[in-house]
N, C-alpha and C positions, 0 to 999 in steps of 0.2 A: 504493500500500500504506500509507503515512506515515499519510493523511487517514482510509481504513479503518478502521484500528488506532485513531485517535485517538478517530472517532467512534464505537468501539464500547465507551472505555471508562467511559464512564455506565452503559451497559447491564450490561455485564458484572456493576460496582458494585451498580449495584440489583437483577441477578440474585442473586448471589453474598448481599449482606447486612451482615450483622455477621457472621456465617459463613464468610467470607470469611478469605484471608489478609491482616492486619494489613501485613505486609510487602512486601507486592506493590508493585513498582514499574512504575509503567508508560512505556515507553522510544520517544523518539520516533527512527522510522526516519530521518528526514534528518537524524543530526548531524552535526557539525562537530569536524574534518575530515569530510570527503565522504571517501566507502568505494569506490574503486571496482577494478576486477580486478585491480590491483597489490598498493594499500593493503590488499584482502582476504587476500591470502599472505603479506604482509609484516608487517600489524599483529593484535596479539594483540587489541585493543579493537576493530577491525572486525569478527573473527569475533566475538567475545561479542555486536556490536551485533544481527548475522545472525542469532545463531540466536533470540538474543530478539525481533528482531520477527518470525520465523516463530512463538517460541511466543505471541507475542501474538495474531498474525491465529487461529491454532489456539484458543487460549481464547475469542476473539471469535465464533468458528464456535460453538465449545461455547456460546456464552452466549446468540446468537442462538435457537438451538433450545430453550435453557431456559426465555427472555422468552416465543416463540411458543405452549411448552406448558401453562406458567404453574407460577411455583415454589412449592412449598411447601417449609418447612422439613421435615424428619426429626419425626415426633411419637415422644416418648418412651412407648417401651413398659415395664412393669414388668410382672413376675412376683409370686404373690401373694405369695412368700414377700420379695420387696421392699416391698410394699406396707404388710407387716407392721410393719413398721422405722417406720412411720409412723402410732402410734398419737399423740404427743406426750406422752410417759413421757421424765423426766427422759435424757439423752444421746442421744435418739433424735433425726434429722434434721429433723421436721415432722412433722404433722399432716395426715392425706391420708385420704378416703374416695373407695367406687367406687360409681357408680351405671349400670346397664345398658352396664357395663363401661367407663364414661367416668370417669376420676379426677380429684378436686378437692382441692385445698387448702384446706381450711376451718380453716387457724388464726386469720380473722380469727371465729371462731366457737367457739374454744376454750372459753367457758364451757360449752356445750352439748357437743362432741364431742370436751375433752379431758378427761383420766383423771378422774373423780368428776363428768362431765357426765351429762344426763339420759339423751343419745344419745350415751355413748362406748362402746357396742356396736357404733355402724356405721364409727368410725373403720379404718383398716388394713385393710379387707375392701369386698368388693361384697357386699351385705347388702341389696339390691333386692327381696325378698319381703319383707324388715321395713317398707319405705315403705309396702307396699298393706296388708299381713295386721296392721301394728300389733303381731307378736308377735315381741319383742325377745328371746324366749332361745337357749341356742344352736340349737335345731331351725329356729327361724324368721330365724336372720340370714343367708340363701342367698342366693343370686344364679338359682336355682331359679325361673320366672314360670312356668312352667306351669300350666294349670287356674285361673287368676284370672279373677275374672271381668270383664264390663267397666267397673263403677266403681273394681275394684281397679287398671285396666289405666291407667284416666285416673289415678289417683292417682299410679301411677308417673312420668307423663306430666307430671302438675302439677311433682312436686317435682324431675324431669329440669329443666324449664324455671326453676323457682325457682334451683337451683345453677347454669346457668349465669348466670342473672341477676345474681347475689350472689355468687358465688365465680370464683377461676382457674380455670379448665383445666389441669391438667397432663399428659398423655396417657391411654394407652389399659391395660387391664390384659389381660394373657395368660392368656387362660384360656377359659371359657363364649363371651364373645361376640366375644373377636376371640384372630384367631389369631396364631402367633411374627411375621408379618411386617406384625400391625397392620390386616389384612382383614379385614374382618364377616364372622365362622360364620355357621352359617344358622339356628343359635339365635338369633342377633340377630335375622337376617332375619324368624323366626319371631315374633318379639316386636313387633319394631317393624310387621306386617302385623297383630298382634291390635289394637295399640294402636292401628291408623289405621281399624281397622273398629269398633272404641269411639268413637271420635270421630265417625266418621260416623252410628252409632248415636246418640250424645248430642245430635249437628243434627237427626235426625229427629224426635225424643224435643222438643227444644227449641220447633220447628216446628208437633208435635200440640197443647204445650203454649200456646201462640200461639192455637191454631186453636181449643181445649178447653180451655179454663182450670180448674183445680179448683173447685169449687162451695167458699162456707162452709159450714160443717157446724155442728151444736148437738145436745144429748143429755141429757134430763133425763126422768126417772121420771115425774114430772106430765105432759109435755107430747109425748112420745115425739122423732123426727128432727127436726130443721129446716135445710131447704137452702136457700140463698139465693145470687143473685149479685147483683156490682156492680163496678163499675170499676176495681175491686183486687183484686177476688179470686182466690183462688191465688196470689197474688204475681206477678200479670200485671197493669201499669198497659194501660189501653188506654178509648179511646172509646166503648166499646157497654159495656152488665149483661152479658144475655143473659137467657135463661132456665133453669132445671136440666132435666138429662134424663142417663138411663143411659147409658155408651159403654160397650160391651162389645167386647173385642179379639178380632180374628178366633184362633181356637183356644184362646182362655183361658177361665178360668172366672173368672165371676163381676162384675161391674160397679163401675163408678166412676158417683159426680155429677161432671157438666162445666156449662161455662154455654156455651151456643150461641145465637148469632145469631141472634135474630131476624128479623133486615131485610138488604136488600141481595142482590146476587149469593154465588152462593156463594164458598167460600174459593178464593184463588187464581184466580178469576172476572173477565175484565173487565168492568165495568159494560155491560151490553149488553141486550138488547131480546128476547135468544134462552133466558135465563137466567130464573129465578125471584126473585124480589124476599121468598123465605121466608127468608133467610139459608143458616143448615146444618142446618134443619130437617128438609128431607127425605135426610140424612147416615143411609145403610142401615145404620151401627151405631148408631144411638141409637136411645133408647125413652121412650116417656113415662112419668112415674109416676104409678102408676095414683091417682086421686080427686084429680087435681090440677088447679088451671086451664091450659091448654095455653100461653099467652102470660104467666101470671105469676112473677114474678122471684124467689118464694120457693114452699118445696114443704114441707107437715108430712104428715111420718109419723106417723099415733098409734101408742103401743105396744099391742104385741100384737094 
C-alpha cells in the first residue's frame, strides 16, 4: 500500500492542479513507530496514520480515473447580465466581449472596445451579427446569425479565429449558444454547420478560381470591351495566359470572362495518352466569343 500511495502522488498532483488543495499532505504509510494490532488501539497517531493512508489510496483511485479521462478545469460560465459588468466603465471589473458565445478579455485592446472606442458597442455583450452585418446599433448588436449569408458566415469565422489568436479566453456565456451547464445549444450547432459549409463553399469557389481565373477587362466608348489574359490575371499567379471564353454557371444567369487553358490535359487530369492535349477547352460550360480568334489571348468587343 506504502509504494501505491507514494506512486500515485505525482499523478494525483498533476491531476488535481493548482486547483488542488494547497494543504494537502501526503503521508507515508510505513512510519515510525510501526503500527501494528496493538499500537493501533493503543495509539491515537496510529489510527490518524490509518485512516489517512486509506484516504490516500481513495484519492489515488479518484485521480487514477481523472488522468485516464483527461482533466479539464471547470470553464467559467457567465450570464449576460454578468457579462455586462464588463464593459471597462470606471469601477467595473474588466473588459470582456462575446463572440459565438465564446468570451474574451480584450483589455489589452481597450482603445478600440473601451468606453469612447470605435467598437465599445460589442464590449459586455455577444454582438456576433455586428462582426458579419457591420451594423453597430442597437438592432444589429445580437448574437442572432440567422439568414447570413456565407461571406457573412466566414467573416464571423475570420474574427472567431483572430480573438483567439490575440486575446484570452475567458469562458462561455449563458444564453443562445451554450446552455447553464456550458453544453453547445443547437443554435451553436446550427451555426457552426452553416459556417463549415461556407468554408467548404469558399474551397470550391477557390479551386474554380484556380481552374478559371478572371479575365482582365477594359471599357472605353472608342474602342468598346477588351478581354485579355496573362499570368496574373484575376489575381491568380500561375504558368499558363490562357485564352478568354464565357463560363456560364449551371442554373444562373448570365456569364463571366475566365482564361482557360489552352494546352495540356484537362484540369485535374493526369498527363496521359487517353486525355486531350486542348486544355479546358472542351469544358461544357464555356463558350467562345463570338468574332474572336479561338486560341488568342485577348478578345475586343466593339460597342454596340
Amino acid at each position: 500500500m506504502t509504494v501505491s500511495v507514494l506512486r500515485c502522488h505525482t499523478a494525483v498532483k498533476r491531476a488535481l492542479g493548482p486547483a488542488g488543495p494547497r494543504t494537502l499532505r501526503w503521508t507515508r504509510l510505513a512510519a515510525t513507530p510501526p503500527c501494528g494490532e496493538e499500537t493501533v488501539a493503543q495509539t491515537p497517531w496510529c489510527r490518524g496514520a490509518m485512516w489517512r493512508g486509506a484516504a490516500a489510496a481513495l484519492l489515488c483511485l479518484a485521480a487514477a480515473w481523472i488522468v485516464r479521462r483527461g482533466f479539464e478545469p471547470r470553464v467559467r460560465l457567465l450570464s449576460a447580465a454578468e457579462l455586462r459588468r464588463y464593459r471597462g466603465a470606471p469601477g467595473q471589473p474588466g473588459l470582456y466581449l462575446a463572440l459565438l458565445g465564446r468570451v474574451f478579455d480584450v483589455q489589452r485592446g481597450r482603445k478600440h472596445y473601451g468606453p469612447g472606442g470605435a467598437y465599445s458597442g460589442l464590449a459586455g455583450r455577444d454582438a456576433t451579427r455586428a462582426f458579419a452585418s457591420g451594423d453597430f446599433t442597437p438592432a444589429g448588436l445580437v448574437d442572432d446569425v440567422s439568414g447570413l449569408s456565407p461571406p457573412e458566415l466566414l467573416s464571423i469565422h475570420s474574427w472567431l479565429s483572430f480573438y483567439r489568436d490575440t486575446y484570452e479566453p475567458v469562458g462561455k456565456l449563458v444564453g443562445r449558444f451554450y446552455d447553464e451547464n456550458g453544453a453547445p445549444t443547437e443554435a451553436l450547432r446550427e451555426a457552426e454547420a452553416a459556417i463549415e459549409e461556407a468554408l467548404k463553399f469558399q474551397a470550391e469557389n477557390e479551386q474554380k478560381k484556380q481552374q478559371f481565373p478572371p479575365c482582365n477587362s477594359e471599357w472605353s466608348p472608342a474602342k468598346g470591351t477588351r478581354f485579355w489574359c496573362s499570368t496574373e490575371s484575376g489575381g491568380v499567379h500561375r504558368d499558363w495566359a490562357g485564352v478568354p471564353r464565357k463560363l456560364f454557371s449551371p442554373g444562373g444567369r448570365g456569364s463571366r470572362c475566365v482564361c482557360v487553358r489552352s494546352s495540356g490535359p484537362p484540369w485535374g487530369q493526369p498527363d496521359s495518352s487517353q486525355h486531350s492535349d486542348t486544355g479546358d477547352l472542351d469544358h461544357p460550360h464555356l463558350q467562345q466569343y463570338e468574332g474572336c480568334q479561338p486560341l488568342a489571348e485577348q478578345c475586343v468587343l466593339p460597342t454596340g
